[in-house]
C-alpha positions in Angstrom: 85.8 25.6 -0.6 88.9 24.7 1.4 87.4 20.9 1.6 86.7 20.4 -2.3 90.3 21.2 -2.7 91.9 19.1 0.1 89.5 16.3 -1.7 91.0 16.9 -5.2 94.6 16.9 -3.9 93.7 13.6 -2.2 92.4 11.9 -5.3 95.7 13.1 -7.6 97.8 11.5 -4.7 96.1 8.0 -5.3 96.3 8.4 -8.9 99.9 9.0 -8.8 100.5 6.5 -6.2 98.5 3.9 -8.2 100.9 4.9 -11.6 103.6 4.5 -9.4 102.9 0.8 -8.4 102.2 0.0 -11.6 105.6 1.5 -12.7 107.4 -0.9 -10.2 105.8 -4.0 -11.1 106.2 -3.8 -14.8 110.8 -3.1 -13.7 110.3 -6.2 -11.3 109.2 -8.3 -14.8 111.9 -7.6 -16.5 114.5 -8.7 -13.2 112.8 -11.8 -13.5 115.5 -14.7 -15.3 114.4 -17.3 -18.2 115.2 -21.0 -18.0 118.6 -21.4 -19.1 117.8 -25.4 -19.7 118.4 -25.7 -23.3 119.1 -28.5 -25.9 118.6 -32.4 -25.3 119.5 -35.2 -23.4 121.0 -37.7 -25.3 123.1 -41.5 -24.0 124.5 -44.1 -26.1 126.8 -47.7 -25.6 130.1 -47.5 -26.5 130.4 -51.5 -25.2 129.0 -54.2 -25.4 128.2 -54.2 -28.9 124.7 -55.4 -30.3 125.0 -58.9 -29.6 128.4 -59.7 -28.5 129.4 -63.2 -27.5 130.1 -62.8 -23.6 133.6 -64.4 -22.0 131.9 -66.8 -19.5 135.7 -65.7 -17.6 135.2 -62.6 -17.9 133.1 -59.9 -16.2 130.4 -58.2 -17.8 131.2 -54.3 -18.5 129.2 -51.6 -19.9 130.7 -48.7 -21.3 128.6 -45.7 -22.1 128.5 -41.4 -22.9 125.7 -39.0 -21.8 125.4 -35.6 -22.6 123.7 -32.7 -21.7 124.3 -28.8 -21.4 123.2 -28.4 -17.5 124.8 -31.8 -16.5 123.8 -35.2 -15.8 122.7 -36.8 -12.7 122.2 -40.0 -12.7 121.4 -43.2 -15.1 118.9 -46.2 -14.7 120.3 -49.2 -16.1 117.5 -51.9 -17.2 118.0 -55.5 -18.3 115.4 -57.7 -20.6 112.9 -54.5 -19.7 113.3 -55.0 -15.9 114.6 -52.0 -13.6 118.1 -53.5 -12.2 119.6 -50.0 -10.7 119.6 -46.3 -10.4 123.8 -44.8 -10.4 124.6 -41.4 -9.9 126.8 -39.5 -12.3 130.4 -40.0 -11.9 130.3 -36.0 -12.9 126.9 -33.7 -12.6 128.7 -30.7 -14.0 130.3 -32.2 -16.8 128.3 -31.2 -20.0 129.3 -34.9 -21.3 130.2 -38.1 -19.0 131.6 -41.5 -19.4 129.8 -44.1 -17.2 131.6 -47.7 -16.4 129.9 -50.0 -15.0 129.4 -53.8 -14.5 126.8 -56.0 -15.2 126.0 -59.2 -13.5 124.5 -61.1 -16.2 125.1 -65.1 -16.2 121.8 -67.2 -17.2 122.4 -68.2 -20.6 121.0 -66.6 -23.7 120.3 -63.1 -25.2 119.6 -60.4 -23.0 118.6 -56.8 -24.0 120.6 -54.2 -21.8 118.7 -50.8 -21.6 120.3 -47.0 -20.1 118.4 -43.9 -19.8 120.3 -40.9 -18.6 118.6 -38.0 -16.2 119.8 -34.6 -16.1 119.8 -31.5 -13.3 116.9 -30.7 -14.4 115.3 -34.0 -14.2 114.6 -34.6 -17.8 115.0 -38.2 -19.3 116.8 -39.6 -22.4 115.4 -42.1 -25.0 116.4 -45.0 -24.1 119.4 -46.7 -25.6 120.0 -51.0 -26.2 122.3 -52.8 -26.8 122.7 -56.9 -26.5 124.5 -59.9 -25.1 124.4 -63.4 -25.6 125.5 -65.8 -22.7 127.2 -68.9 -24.6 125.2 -72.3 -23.2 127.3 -75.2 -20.4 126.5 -77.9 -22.7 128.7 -79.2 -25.8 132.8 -78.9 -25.6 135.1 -76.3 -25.3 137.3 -75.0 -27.8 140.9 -75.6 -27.3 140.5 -78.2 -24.7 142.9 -80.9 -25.2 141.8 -85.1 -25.7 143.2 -87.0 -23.0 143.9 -90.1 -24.4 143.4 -92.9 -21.4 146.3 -95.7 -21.8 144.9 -99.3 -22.5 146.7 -102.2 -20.3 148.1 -105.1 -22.4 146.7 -108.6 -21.8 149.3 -111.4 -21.6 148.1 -114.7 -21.4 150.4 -117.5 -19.2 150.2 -121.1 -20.1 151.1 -123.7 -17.5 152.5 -126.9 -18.9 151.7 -129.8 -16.4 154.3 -132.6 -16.6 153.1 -136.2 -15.3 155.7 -137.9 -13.4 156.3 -141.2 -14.0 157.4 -143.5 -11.2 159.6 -146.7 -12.7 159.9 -149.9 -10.7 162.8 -151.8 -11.6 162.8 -155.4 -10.4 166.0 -157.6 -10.5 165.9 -161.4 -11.0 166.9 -163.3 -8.1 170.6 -164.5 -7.2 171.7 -167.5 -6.2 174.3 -167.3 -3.5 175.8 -169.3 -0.5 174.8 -168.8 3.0 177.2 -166.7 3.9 177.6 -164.7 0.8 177.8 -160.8 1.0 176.0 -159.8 -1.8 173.3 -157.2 -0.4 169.5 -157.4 -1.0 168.1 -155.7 -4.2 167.5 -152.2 -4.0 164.6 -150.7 -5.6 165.5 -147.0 -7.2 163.3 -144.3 -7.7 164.2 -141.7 -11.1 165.0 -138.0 -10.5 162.8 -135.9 -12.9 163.5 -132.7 -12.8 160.5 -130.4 -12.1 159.2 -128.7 -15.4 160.1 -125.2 -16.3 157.8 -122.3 -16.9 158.4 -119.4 -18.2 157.9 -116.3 -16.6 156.1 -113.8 -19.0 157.3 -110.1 -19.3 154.9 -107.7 -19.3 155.9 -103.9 -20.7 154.8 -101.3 -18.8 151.7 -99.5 -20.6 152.5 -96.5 -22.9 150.6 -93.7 -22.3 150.7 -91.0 -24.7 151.3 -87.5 -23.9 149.3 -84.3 -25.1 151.2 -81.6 -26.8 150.1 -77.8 -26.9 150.5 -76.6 -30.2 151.6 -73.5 -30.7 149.4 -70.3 -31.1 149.6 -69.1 -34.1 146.3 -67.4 -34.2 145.7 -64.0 -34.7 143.0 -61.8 -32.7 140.2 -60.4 -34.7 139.5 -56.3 -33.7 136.8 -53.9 -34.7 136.2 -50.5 -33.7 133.8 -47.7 -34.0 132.6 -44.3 -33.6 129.7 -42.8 -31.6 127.9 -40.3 -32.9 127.8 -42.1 -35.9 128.1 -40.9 -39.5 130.6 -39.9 -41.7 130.2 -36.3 -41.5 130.4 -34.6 -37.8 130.1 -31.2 -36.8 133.9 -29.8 -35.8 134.6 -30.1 -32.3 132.2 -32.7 -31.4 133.1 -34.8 -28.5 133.2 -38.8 -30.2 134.4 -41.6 -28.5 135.8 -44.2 -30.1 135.8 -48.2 -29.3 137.5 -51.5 -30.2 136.5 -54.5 -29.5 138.9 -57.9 -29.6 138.7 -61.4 -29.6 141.2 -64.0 -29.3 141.1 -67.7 -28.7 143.7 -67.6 -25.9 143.3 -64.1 -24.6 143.8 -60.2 -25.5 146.9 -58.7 -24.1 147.0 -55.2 -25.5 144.9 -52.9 -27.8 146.3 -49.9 -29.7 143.9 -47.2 -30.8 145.4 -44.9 -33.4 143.8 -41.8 -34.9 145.3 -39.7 -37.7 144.1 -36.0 -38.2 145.6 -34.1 -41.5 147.7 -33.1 -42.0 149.5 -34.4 -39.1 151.1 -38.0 -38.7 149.2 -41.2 -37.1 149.9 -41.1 -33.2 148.3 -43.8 -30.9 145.8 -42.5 -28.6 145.2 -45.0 -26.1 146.6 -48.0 -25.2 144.0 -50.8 -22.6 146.1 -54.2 -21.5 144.4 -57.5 -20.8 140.7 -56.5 -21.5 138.9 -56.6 -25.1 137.3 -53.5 -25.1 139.0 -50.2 -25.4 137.8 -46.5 -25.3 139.0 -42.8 -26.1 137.2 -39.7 -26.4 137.9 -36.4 -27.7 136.9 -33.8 -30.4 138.6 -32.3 -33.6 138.9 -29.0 -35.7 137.3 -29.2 -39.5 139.0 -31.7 -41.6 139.5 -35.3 -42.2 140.3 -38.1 -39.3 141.4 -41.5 -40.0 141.3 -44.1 -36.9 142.0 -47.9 -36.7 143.1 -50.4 -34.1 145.7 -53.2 -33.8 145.2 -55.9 -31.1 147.8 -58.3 -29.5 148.1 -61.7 -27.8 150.3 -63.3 -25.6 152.2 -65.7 -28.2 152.7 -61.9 -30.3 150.2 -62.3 -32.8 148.8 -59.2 -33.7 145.9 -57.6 -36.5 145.1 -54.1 -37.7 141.9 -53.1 -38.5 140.4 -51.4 -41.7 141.0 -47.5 -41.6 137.6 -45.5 -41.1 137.8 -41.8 -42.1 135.2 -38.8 -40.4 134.9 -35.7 -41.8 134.4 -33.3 -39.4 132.8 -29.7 -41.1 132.7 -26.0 -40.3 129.5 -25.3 -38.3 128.0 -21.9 -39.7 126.9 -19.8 -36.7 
């Protein structure tokens, strides 16, 4: 009797201790954390824009964003669809970074740069492109100035040859005593004076000297806005970019943005380069942003005036 019961009590133990296992497992699930990896990876180019005519005297610079919410690590830069490097992030914890980089590109042509950005979790953009064009060695260069090589003069010298003519005089004979004095005929030779030629005078050659006009050329600018679109959700980070050309060289771009209601303020101001960047984000409401661009003789241009709407995002 005393056996059955000591049996019975053993069996409720196991039962209980089972439930109690089973208890514990189900509170260690719900410890257990979910993957806080959320949203996309995304890169674009700010510069070089889609076929932009590359300064054979100046470097090659790319200029691109990458964003993502756990960071980005690292980008892989490809040119004409071949692998060229791997570069780390200049900032893994930054939600959005700004890579600079150069590119050594100098065979002449059109060359398709690629850039995929990977994050801390090791996921991988699309991949973004963009083009170049590397202007050809052959035919002349713009601005280069005709030298003009100086032609000598030809001067011709004519010698005037003068015969000489030798006269004999003879005089007729003289009768005279024996002892007269009268002395012997003398036979004379003429002077002629030697013949005079004249001695040319040859001016020096002119040779003419270039001139440098002066540059009254303006520079042309554009600039843009990544993401794109005219409508953009309020506090989006957007970068915008100009671009310049001049025929003698950039010395200053101006990037100025206007938010309403408040007054146009410049931005950011990039010296002797032709691309310029600035990045930042802005409440609901209307932005207007252009660019002026300098060279060294004080032409200048303004761009057209681009407006964004940024809008209220409903959460």
């Amino acid at each position: 009797m005393n056996s059955r019961v000591r049996s019975r009590r053993s069996g409720r133990a196991v039962v209980a201790c089972a439930l109690l296992l089973v208890a514990s497992a189900c509170q260690g699930t719900d410890d257990v954390a979910e993957p806080t990896s959320v949203g996309l990876v995304n890169v674009w180019f700010d510069a070089p824009l889609p076929d932009t005519l590359l300064d054979p005297s100046a470097p090659c610079r790319l200029i691109a964003h990458a964003s993502s919410a756990v960071g980005i690590a690292s980008f892989e830069l490809t040119i004409d669809d071949k692998p060229v490097s791997s570069i780390d992030s200049p900032d893994t914890e930054a939600s959005i970074v700004t890579l600079t980089e150069e590119c050594a590109i100098a065979e002449p042509g059109r060359h398709v740069i690629g850039l995929r950005a990977v994050d801390n979790d090791a996921r991988s953009s699309a991949l973004a492109t963009t083009s170049v064009v590397v202007p050809g060695l052959d035919g002349p260069v713009e601005g280069a100035l005709e030298v003009v090589e100086p032609v000598a003069s030809t001067t011709t010298t004519t010698l005037v040859e003068t015969t000489t003519t030798l006269v004999e005089t003879t005089l007729p004979p003289t009768t005279t005593a024996p002892d007269s004095t009268t002395p012997p005929p003398v036979r004379t030779t003429p002077t002629v004076p030697p013949p005079t030629v004249p001695t040319p005078t040859v001016p020096p050659p002119t040779v003419p000297t270039p001139t440098v006009p002066g540059d009254t050329t303006a520079p042309t600018v554009t600039v843009t806005h990544q993401p794109s679109g005219d409508s953009i959700p309020e506090f989006t980070f957007t970068t915008f970019t100009a671009v310049a050309r001049d025929d003698v060289g950039v010395v200053r771009i101006d990037i100025v943005v206007r938010a309403d209601p408040a007054p146009a303020e410049v931005v950011a101001t990039c010296a002797n380069v032709q691309v310029c960047s600035f990045v930042e984000g802005y409440p609901p409401g209307d932005v207007h942003y252009s660019a002026h661009a300098y060279d060294a003789a004080g032409n200048q241009v303004i761009s057209a005036e681009t407006t964004i709407n940024y809008f209220v995002v409903v959460r």
